[in-house]
C-alpha positions in Angstrom: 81.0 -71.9 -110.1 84.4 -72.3 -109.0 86.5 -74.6 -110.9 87.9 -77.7 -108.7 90.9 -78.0 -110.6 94.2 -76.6 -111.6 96.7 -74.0 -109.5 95.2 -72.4 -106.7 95.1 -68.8 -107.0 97.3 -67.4 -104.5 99.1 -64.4 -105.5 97.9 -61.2 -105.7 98.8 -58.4 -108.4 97.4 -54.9 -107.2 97.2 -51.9 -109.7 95.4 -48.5 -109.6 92.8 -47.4 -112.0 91.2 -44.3 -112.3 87.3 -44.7 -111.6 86.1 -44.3 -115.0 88.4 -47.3 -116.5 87.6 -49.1 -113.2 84.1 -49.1 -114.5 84.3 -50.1 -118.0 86.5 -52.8 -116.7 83.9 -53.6 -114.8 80.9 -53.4 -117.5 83.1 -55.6 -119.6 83.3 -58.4 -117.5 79.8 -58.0 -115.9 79.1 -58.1 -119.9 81.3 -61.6 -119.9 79.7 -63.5 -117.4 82.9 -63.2 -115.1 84.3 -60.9 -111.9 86.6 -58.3 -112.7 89.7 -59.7 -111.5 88.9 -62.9 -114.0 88.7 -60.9 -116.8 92.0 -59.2 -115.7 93.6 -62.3 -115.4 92.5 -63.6 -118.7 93.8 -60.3 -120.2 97.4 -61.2 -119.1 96.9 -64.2 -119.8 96.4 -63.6 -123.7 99.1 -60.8 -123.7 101.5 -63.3 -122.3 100.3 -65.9 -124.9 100.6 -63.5 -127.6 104.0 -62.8 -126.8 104.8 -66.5 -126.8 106.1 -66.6 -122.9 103.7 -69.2 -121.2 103.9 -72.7 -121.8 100.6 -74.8 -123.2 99.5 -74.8 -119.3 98.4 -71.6 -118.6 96.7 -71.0 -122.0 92.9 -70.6 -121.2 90.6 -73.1 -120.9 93.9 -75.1 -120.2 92.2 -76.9 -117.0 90.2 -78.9 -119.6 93.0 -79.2 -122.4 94.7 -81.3 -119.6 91.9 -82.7 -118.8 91.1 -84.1 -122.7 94.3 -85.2 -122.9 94.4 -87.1 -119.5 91.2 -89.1 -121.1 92.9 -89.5 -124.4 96.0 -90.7 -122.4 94.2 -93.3 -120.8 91.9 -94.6 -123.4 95.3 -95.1 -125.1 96.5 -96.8 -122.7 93.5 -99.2 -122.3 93.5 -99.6 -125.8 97.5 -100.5 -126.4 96.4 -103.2 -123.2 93.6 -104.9 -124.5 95.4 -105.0 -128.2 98.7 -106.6 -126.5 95.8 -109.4 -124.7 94.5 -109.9 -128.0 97.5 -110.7 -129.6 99.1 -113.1 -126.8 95.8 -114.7 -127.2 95.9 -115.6 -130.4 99.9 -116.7 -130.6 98.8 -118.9 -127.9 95.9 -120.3 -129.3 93.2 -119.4 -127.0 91.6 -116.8 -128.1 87.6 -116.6 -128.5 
């Protein structure tokens, strides 16, 4: 399924492979669930991470890293609100 989130995939990277590594990289990613040019992308993907050149956002699975800590941002925030209600409640007096 296609996911509804993050950068659209725009660009294009072509490359040449002779047909017998076109096919392996083919089995692999048949073998992972995934169409070949995902698996190529995830490739670079942890080659760039490995060499330490891509910020936290384009690590993989990165779409729901963000997403986590969107949640976590919120619930925070909720939290830091409904503790600051408290307290002016009770310096007031009216709190139940």
């Amino acid at each position: 399924m296609p996911r509804k989130s993050g950068d659209k995939k725009s660009d294009i990277v072509a490359t040449r492979l002779t047909p017998a590594l076109k096919r392996i990289v083919e089995r692999e990613a048949h073998s992972e669930g995934v169409d070949t040019s995902e698996w190529i992308r995830n490739l670079i993907i942890q080659e760039l991470n490995r060499r330490e050149v891509l910020s936290r956002k384009f690590s993989l699975g990165a779409e729901i890293l963000e997403a986590e800590e969107e949640k976590e941002k919120s619930r925070d925030i909720v939290e830091k609100k409904r503790r600051e209600m408290i307290s002016r409640r009770s310096k007031s007096g009216g709190g139940r």
